[in-house]
NUVEXVO-76085 format. One record per residue: residue in three letters; x, y, z of N, C-alpha, C in turn. Coordinates in steps of 0.02 Angstrom, whole numbers, plus 32768, in hexadecimal, padded with zeros to 4 digits. Example, Ala and Ser with C-alpha at 12.3 -4.5 7.8 and 13.67 -1.06 7.14 Angstrom:
2
ALA82947EE4818682677F1F818682947F5B8186;SER82827F90816282AC7FCB816582858002818A;
//
This chain:
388
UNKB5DF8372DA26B5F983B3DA10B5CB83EBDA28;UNKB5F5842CDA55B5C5844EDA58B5B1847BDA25;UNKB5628484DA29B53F84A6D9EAB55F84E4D9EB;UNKB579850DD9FFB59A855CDA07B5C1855AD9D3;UNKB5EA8514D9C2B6208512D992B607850CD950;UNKB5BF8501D93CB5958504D902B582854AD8EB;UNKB585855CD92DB57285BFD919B5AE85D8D91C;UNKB5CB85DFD927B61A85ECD918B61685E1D8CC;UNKB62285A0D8B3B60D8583D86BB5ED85B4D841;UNKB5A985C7D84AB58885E5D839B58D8635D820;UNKB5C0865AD865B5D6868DD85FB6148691D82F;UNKB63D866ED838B687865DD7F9B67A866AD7BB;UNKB61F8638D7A9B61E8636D76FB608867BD745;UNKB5E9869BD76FB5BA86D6D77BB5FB8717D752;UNKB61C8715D786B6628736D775B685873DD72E;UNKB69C86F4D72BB6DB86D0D706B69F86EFD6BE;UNKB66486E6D6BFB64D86E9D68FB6468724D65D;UNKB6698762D69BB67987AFD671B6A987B7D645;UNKB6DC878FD64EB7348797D649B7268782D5EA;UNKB6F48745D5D3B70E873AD584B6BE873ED578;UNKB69A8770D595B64C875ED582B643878BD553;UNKB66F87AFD532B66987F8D4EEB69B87BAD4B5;UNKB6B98799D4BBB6DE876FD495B6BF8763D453;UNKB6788756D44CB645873BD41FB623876FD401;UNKB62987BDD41FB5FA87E9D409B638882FD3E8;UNKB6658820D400B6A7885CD3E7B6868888D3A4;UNKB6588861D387B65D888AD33FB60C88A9D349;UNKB5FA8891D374B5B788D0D38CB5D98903D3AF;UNKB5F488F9D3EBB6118937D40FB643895CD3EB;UNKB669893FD3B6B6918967D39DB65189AAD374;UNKB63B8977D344B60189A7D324B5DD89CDD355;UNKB5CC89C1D386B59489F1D3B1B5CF8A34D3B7;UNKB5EE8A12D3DEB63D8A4DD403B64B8A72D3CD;UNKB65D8A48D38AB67F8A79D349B6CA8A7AD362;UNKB6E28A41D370B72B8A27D37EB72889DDD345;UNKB79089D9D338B78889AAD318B7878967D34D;UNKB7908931D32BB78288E7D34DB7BB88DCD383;UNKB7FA88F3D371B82D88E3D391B8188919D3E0;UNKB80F8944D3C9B7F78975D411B7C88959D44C;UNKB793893FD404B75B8935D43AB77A88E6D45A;UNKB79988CCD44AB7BF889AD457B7F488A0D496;UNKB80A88E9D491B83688F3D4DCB81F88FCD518;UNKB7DB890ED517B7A388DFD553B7A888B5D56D;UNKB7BE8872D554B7D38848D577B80B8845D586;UNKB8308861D578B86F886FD582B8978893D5AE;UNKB86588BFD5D5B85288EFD5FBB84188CFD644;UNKB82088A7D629B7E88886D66DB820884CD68A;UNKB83D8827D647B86187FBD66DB8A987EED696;UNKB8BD883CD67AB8F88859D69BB8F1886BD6D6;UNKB8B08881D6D4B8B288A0D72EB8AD8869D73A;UNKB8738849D745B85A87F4D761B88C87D9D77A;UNKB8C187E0D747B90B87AAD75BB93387EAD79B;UNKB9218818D78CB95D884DD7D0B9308851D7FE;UNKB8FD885FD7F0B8CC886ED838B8BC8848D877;UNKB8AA87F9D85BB8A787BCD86FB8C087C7D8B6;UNKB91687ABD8ADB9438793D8E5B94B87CFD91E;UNKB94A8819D8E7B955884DD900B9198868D93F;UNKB8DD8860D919B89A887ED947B89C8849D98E;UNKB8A78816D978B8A187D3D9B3B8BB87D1D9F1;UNKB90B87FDD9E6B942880FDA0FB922884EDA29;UNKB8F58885DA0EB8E488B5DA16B8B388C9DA49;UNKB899887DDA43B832888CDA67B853884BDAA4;UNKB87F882ADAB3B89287F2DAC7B86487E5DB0B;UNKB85E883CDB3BB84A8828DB6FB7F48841DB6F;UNKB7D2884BDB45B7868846DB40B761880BDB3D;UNKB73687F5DB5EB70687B3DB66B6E587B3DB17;UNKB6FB8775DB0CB6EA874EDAC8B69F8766DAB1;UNKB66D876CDACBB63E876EDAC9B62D87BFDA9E;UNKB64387DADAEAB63B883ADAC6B657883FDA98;UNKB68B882ADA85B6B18826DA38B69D8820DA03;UNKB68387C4D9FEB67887BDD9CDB61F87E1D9C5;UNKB60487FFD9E4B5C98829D9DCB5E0886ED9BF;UNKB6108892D9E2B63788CFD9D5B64288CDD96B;UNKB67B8891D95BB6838890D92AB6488887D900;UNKB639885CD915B5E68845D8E8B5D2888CD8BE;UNKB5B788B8D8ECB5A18900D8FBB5D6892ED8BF;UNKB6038925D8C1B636893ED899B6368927D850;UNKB63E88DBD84EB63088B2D80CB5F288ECD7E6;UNKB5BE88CED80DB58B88EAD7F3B56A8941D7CD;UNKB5998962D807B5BC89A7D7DFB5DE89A6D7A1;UNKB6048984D79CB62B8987D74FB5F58967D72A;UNKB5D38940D738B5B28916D6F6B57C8950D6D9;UNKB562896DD726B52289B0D710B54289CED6DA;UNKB58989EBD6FDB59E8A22D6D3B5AE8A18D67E;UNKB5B889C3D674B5B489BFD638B58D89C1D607;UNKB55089A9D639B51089ACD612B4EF89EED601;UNKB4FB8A15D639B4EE8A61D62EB5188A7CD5EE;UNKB56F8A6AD5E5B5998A8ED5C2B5728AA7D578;UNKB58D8AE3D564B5938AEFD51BB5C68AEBD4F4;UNKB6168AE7D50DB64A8AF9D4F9B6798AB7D507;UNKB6A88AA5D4D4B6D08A89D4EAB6FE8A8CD533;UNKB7018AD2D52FB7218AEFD575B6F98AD5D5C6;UNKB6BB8AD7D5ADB67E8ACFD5F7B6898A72D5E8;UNKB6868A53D5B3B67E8A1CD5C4B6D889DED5E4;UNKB7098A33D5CCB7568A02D5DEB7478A1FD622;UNKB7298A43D644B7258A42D68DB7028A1CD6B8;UNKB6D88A05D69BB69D89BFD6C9B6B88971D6BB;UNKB6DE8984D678B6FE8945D682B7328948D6B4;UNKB766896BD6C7B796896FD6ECB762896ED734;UNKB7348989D752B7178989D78DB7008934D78A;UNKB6E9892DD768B6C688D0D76CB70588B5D776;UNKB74288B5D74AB7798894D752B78E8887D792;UNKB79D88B9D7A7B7D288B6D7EBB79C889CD830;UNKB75088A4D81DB736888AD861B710883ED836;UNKB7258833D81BB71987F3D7FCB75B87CBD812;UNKB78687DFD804B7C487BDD828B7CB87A1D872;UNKB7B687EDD88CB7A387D5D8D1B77B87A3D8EB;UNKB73087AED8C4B7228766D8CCB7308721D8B2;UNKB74E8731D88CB76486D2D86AB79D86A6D8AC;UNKB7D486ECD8BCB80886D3D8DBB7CF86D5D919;UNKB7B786FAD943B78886F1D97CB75B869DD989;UNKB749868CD94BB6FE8644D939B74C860CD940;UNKB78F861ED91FB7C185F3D925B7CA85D7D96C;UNKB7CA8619D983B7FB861AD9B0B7B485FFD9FB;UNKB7818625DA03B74685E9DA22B72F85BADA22;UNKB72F859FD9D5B72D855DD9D2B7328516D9F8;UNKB7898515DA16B79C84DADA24B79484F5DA7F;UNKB7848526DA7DB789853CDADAB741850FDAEB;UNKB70A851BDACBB6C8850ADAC6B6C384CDDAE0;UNKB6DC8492DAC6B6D88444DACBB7178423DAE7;UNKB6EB83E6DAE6B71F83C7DB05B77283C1DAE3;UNKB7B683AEDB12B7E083BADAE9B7E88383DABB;UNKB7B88346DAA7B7BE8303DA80B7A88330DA37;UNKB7858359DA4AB73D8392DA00B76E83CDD9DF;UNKB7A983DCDA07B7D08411D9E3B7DA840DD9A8;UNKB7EB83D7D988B7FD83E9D956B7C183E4D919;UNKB79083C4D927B74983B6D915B7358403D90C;UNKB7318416D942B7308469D949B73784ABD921;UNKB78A849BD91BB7B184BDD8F4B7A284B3D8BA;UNKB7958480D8A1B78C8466D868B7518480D83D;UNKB7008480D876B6CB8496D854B6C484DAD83D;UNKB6EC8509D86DB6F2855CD863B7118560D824;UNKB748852CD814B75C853AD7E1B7458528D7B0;UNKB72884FDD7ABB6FB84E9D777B6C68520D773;UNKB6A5853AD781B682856ED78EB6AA85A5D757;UNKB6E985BDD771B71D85EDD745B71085B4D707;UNKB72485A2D6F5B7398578D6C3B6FB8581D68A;UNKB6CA8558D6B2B674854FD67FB6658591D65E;UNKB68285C2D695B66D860AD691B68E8615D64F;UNKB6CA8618D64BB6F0862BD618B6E08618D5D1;UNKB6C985D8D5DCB6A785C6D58CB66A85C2D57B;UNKB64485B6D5A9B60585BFD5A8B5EA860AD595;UNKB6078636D5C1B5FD8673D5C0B5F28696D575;UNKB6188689D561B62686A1D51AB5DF86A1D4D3;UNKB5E18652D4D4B5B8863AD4BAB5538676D4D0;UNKB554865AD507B5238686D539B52086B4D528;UNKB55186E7D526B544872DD505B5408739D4C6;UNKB5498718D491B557871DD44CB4F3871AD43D;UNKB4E786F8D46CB49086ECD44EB472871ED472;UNKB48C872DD4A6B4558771D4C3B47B87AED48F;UNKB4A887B1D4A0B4CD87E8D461B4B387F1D425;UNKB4A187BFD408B48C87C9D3CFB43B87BED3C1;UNKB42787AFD405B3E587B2D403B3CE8800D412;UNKB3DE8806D437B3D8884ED467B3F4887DD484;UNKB43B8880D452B46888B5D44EB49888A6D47E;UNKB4DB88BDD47FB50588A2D493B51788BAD4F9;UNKB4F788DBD504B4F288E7D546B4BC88BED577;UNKB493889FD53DB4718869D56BB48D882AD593;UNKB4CD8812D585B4E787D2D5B6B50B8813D5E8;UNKB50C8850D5F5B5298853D626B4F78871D660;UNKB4B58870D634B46B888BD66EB46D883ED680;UNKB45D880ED655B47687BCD66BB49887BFD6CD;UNKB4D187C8D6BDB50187BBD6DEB4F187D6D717;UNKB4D38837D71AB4C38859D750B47C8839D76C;UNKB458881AD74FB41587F6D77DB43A87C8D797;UNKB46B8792D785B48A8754D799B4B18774D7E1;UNKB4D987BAD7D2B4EB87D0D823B4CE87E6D846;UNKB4918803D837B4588810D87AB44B87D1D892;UNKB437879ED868B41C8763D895B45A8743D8D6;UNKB49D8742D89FB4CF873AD8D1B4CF8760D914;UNKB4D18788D903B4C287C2D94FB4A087B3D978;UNKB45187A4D959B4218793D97EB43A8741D9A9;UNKB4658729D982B45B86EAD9A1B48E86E6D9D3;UNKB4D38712D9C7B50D8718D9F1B4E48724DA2E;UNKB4C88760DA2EB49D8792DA59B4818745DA96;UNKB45F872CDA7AB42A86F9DAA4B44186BBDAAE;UNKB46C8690DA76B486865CDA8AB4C6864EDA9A;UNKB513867BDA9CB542866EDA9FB54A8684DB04;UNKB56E8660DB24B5828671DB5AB5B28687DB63;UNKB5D386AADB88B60F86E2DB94B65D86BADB87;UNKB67786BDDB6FB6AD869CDB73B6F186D4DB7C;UNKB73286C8DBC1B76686E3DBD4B77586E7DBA4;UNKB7A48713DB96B7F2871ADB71B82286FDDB89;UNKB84186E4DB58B88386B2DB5CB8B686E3DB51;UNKB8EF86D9DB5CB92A8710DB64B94986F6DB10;UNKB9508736DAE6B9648717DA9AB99A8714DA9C;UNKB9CF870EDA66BA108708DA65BA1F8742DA45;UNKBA50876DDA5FBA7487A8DA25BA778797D9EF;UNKBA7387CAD9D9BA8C87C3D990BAD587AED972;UNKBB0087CAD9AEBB3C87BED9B0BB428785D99B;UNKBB45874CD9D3BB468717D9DABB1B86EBD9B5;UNKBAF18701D976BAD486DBD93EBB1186D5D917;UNKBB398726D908BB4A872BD8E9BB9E86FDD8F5;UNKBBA586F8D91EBC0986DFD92CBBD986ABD90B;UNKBB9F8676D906BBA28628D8F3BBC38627D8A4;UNKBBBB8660D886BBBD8655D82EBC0A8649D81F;UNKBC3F8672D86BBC67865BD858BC9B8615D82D;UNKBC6485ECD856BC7285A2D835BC5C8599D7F5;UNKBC8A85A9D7C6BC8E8581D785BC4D8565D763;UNKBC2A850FD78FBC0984D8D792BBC1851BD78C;UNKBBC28525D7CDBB7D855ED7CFBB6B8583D7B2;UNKBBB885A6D794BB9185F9D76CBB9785ECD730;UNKBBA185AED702BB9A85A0D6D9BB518568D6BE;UNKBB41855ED6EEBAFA852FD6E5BAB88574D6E2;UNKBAD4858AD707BAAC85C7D70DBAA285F9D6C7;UNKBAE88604D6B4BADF860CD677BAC685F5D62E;UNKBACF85AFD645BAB3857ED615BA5C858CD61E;UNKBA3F8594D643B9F1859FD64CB9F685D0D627;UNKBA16860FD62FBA12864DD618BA1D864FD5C5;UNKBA478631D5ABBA528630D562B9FD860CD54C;UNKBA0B85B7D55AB9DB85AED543B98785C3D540;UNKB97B85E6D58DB94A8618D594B9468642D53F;UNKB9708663D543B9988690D521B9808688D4CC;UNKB9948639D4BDB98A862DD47EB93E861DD465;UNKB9268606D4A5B8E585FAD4ADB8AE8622D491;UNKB8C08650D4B1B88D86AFD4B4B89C86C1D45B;UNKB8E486CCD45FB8EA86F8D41BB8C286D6D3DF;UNKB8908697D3DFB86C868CD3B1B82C8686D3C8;UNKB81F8665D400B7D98667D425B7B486A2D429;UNKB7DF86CDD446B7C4871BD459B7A88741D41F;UNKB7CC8727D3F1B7A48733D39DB78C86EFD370;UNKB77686E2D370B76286A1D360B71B86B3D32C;UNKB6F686CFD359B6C886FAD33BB6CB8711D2EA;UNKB6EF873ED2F1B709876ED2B3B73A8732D279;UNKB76186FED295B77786BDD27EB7448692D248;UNKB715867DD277B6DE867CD257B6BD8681D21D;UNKB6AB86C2D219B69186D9D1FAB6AA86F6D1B9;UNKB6F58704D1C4B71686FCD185B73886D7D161;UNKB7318691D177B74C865BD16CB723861ED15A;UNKB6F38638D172B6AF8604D158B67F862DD139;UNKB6718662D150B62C8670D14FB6068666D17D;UNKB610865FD1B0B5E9864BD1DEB5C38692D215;UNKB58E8676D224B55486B0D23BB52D86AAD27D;UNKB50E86D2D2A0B4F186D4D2DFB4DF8688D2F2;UNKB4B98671D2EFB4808629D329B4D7860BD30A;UNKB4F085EAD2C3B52B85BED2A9B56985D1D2EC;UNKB5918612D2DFB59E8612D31FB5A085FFD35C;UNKB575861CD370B5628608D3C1B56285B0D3D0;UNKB53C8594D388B54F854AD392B58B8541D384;UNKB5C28551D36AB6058530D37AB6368568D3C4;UNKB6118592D3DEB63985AFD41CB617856CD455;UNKB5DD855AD449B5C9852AD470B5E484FBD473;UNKB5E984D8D435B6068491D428B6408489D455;UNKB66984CFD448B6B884C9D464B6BA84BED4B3;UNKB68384F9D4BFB67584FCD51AB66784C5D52C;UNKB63F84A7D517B6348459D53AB6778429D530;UNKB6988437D506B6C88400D4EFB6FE8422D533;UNKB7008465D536B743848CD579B7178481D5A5;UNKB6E98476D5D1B6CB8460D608B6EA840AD620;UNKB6C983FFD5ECB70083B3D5E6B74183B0D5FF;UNKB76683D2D5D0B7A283D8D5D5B7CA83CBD615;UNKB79683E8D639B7C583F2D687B7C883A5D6B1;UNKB787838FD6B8B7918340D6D8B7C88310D69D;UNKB7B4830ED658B7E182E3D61EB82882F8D63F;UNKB8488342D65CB893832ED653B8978326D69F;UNKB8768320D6CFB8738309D710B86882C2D708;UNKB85B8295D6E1B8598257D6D3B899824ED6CB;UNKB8A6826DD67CB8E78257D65FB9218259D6A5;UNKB922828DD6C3B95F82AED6F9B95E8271D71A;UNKB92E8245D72EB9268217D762B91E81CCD735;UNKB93581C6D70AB9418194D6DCB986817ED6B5;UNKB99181B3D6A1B9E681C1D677BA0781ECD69C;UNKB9F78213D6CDBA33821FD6FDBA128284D6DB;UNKBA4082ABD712BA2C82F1D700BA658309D6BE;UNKBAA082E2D6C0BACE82FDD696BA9C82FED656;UNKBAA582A2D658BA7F829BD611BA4F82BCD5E4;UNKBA1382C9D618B9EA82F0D5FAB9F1833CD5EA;UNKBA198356D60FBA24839BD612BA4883ABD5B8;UNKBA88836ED5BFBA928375D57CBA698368D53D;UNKBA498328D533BA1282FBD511B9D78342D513;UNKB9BF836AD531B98683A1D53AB9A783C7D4EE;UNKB9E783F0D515BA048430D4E2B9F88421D4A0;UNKBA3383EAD49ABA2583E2D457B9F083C7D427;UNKB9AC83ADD45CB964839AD415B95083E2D423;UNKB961840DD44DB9488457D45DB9498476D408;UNKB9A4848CD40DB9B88498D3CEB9B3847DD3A0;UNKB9A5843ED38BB9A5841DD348B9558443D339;UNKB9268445D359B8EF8448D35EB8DC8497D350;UNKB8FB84CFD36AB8ED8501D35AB9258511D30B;UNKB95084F3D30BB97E84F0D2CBB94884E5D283;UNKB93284A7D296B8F2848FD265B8C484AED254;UNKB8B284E8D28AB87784FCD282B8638536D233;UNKB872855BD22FB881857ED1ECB869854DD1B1;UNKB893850AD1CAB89C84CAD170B84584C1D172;UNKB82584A4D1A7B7F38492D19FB7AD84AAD19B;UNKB79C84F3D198B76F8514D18EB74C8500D15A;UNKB76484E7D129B74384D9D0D0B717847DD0E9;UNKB733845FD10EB71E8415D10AB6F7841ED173;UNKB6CB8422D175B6AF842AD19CB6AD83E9D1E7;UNKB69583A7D1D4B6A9836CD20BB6FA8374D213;UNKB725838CD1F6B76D839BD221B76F83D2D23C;UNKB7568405D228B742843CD260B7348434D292;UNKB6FC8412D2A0B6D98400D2D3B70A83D0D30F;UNKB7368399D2DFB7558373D30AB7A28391D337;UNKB7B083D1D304B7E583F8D31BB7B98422D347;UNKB789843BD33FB7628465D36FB7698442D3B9;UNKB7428419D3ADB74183DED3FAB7A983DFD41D;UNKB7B683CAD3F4B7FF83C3D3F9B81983E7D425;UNKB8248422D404B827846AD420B8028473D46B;UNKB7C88473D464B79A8476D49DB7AA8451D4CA;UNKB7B28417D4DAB7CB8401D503B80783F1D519;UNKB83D8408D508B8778404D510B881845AD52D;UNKB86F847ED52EB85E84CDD53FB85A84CFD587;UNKB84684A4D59BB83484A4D604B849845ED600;UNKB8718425D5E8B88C83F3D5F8B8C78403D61E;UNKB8EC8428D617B92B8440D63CB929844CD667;UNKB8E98485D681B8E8848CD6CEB8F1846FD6F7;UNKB8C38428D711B8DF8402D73AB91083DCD73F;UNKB93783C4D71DB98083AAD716B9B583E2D72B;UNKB9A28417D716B9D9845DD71DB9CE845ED78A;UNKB984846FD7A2B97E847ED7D8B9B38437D7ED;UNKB99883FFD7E2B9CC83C3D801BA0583D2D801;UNKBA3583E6D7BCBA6883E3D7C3BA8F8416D7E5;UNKBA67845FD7E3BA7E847BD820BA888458D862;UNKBA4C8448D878BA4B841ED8CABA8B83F7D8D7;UNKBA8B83C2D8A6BAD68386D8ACBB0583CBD8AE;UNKBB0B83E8D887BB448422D884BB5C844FD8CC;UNKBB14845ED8ECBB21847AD92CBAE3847BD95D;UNKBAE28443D97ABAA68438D998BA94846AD9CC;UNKBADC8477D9EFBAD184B4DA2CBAA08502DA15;UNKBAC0850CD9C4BA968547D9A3BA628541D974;UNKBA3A851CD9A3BA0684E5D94EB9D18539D960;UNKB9C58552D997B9978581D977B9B485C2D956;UNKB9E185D4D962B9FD860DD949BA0F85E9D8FE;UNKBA0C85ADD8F2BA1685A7D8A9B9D885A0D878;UNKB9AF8595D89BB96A8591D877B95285E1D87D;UNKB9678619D8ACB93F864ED8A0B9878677D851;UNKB9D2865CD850BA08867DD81EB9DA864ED7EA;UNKB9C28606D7E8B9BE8602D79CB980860CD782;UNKB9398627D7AFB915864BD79FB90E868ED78B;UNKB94A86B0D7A1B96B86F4D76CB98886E6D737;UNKB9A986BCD733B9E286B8D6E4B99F869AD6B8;UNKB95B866AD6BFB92A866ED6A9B91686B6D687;UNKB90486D4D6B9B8E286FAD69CB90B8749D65E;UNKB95A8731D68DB97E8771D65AB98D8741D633;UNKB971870BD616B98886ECD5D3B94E8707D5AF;UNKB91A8710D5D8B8CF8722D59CB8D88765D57C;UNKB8F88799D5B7B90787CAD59CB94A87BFD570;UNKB96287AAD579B99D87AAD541B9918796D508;UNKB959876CD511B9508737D4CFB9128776D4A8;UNKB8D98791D4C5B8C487A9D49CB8DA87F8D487;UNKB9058808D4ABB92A8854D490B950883AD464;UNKB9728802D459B9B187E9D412B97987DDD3E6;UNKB94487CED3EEB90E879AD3C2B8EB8800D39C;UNKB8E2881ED3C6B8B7886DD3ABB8F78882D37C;UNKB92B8889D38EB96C888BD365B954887ED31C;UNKB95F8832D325B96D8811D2F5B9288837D2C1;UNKB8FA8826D2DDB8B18815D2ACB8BD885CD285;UNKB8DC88A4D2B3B8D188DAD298B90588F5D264;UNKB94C88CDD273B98388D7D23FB9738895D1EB;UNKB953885FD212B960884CD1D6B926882ED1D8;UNKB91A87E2D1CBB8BA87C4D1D3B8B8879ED200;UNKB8888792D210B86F876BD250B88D8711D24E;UNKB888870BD200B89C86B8D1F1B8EA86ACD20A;UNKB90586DAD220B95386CCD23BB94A86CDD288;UNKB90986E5D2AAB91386D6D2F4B91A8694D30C;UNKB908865AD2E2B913861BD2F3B960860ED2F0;UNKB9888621D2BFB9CA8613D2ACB9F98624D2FC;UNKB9DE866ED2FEB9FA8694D33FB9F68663D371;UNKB9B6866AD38BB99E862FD3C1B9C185FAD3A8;UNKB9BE85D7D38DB9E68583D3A2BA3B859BD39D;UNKBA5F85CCD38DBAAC85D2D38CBAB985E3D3DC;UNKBA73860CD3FFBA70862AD458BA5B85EAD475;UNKBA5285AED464BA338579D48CBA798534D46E;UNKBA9F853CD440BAE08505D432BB118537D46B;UNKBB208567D47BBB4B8599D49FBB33857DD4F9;UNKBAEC8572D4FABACF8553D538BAE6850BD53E;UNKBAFF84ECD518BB1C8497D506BB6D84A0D514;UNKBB7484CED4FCBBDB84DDD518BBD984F5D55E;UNKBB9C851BD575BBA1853CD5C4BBA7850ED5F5;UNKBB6D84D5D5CDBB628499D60EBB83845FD61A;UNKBBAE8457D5D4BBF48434D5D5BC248447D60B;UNKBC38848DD60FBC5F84ACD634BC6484BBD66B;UNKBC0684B8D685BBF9849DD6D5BBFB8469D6EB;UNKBBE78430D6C5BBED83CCD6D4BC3C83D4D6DE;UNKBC6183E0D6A5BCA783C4D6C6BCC983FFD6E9;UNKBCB38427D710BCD68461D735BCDF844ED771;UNKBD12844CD79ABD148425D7EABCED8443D80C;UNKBCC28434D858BC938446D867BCBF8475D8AB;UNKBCCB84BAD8B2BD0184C7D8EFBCAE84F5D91A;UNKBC6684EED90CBC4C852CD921BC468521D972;UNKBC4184D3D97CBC3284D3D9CCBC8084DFD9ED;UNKBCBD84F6D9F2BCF0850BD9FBBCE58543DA17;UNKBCD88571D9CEBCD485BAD9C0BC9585C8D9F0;UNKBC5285B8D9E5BC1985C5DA10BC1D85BCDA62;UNKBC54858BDA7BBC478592DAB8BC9985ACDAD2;UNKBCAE85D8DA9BBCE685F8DABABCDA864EDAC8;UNKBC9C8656DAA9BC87867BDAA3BC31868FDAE7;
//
């Protein structure tokens, strides 16, 4: 494997790690800002909306610039928004550095995707693909956890001075160790878009997106969950955002097993529903603690079990558009986070936070009818795609 695809890795995680890294601290920044929770909460909500438009969009945009100047260019940019957050005083200065990190954070995730498998041999592609994403992935839960202890060690703008030393070094290292890599000619947007026509596709896609969806609206507050549901407090915390992250790190090889054991249907379905039973539960078991914990894990790993069974079952679905389907269901990803934690700020602010679990698992059984409706939907996209 070439090592380039480890720094790639490296950079993903670097990234991915902005998008839910306020997740754990919402009720410092709300207090610093003097916004309520649900606000300081549309931060992520913010970040992950662009993430999901910017992505496919910037990619098509920069298509004919050498890989290299790019991903240095964005880097450079990332790192602007993160300053500017750390500098901010205002909610206003800090919804603008998030939106600047967003959209050149996008760029690089789909960029580390999309270099990846060019890098190695073509036996390592998917090896490849795989580690960047894992990278996104670790980021996402790990991240969280990570900031909740510098946050609350050292105020809540410290994981994102974190993050800005982690992109100088990137720079430095793009700078000296990455070699130039062409541009590949992208695909319109157009022509992402005729694939959804098919039934099979734009409904699996959606299925990421709900369950994304149901996911967030309790995770993204989980925090504030917590704490009014247990009692629970700073270092207690951070050990159960951990617990979970390690259990969703997991997650991703466990349903890449399962997919390649019981078949992708199976698991895809067998995932949803311990998904939902699991966030359904969660509320009952706060008072008796070892079932917490075992619904915690539960949860946790069933959270990134889907992914790889979902990427498969796209592929069988349309092998001709396997990349244009991995860069559509890495958007419906991420507009599920935003969806999930703008319904989830909703909720916490109309009524209490102990119903974001209820929400979440009714947006993740709705992800169980979506993916029904793509398994038995006839498959017409390679027709349509090469009539087009």
């Amino acid at each position: 494997m070439d090592k380039r695809v480890y720094f790639l890795m490296i950079v993903s995680f670097i990234v991915g790690m902005v998008e839910l890294i306020i997740g754990g601290i919402l009720d410092l920044i709300a207090t610093d800002l003097q916004v309520s929770l649900g606000k300081a909460g549309f931060l992520i909500t913010i970040f992950s909306l662009i993430f999901a438009i910017a992505g496919p969009v910037l990619l098509i945009a920069t298509a004919n610039i050498e890989r290299k100047r790019l991903t240095l260019f964005s880097l450079y940019i990332f790192l602007v928004g993160n300053i500017i957050t750390i500098l901010s005083s205002s909610y206003g200065i800090v919804f603008l550095g998030r939106i600047i990190s967003s959209a050149s954070g996008a760029l690089l995730i789909v960029l580390c995707l999309v270099m990846a498998p060019r890098l190695v041999e073509p036996k390592y592609r998917g090896r490849a693909i795989g580690l960047v994403s894992m990278g996104v992935s670790a980021s996402l839960v790990l991240g969280v956890p990570l900031g909740m202890i510098l946050g609350n060690t050292l105020g809540w703008k410290a994981p994102f001075i974190l993050v800005s030393l982690l992109t100088l070094l990137s720079i430095i290292g793009v700078h000296f160790f990455m070699e130039r890599v062409t541009p590949k000619p992208s695909i319109p947007i157009k022509q992402q878009i005729v694939t959804l026509k098919d039934r099979k596709i734009l409904f699996a896609h959606i299925t990421t997106f709900l369950f994304l969806a149901g996911h967030t609206a309790i995770y993204a507050y989980l925090n504030p969950f917590l704490q009014s549901t247990m009692g629970a407090s700073g270092n207690w915390i951070s050990t159960i955002y951990l617990i979970f992250g390690i259990a969703a790190v997991s997650g991703g090889g466990f349903g890449g097993t399962l997919a390649d054991t019981f078949g992708v249907r199976k698991t895809i379905m067998g995932v949803i529903i311990l998904f939902a039973a699991a966030i359904f539960a969660l509320p009952h078991t706060t008072s008796i603690l070892p079932v917490f914990f075992i619904v915690l894990i539960i949860w946790g790993v069933m959270s990134w079990a889907l992914s790889p069974a979902m990427q498969s079952f796209l592929i069988e679905a349309s092998p001709d558009t396997s990349d244009i389907q991995q860069s559509l269901n890495n958007s419906s990803l991420h507009f599920g986070i935003a969806f999930g934690s703008f319904i989830g700020g909703i909720v916490i602010e109309q009524t209490s936070v102990v119903h974001n679990a209820t929400i979440g698992g009714i947006l993740v059984l709705l992800s169980l009818a979506t993916a029904v409706i793509s398994m038995y939907s006839r498959n017409v996209l390679s027709n349509k795609y090469h009539a087009h």
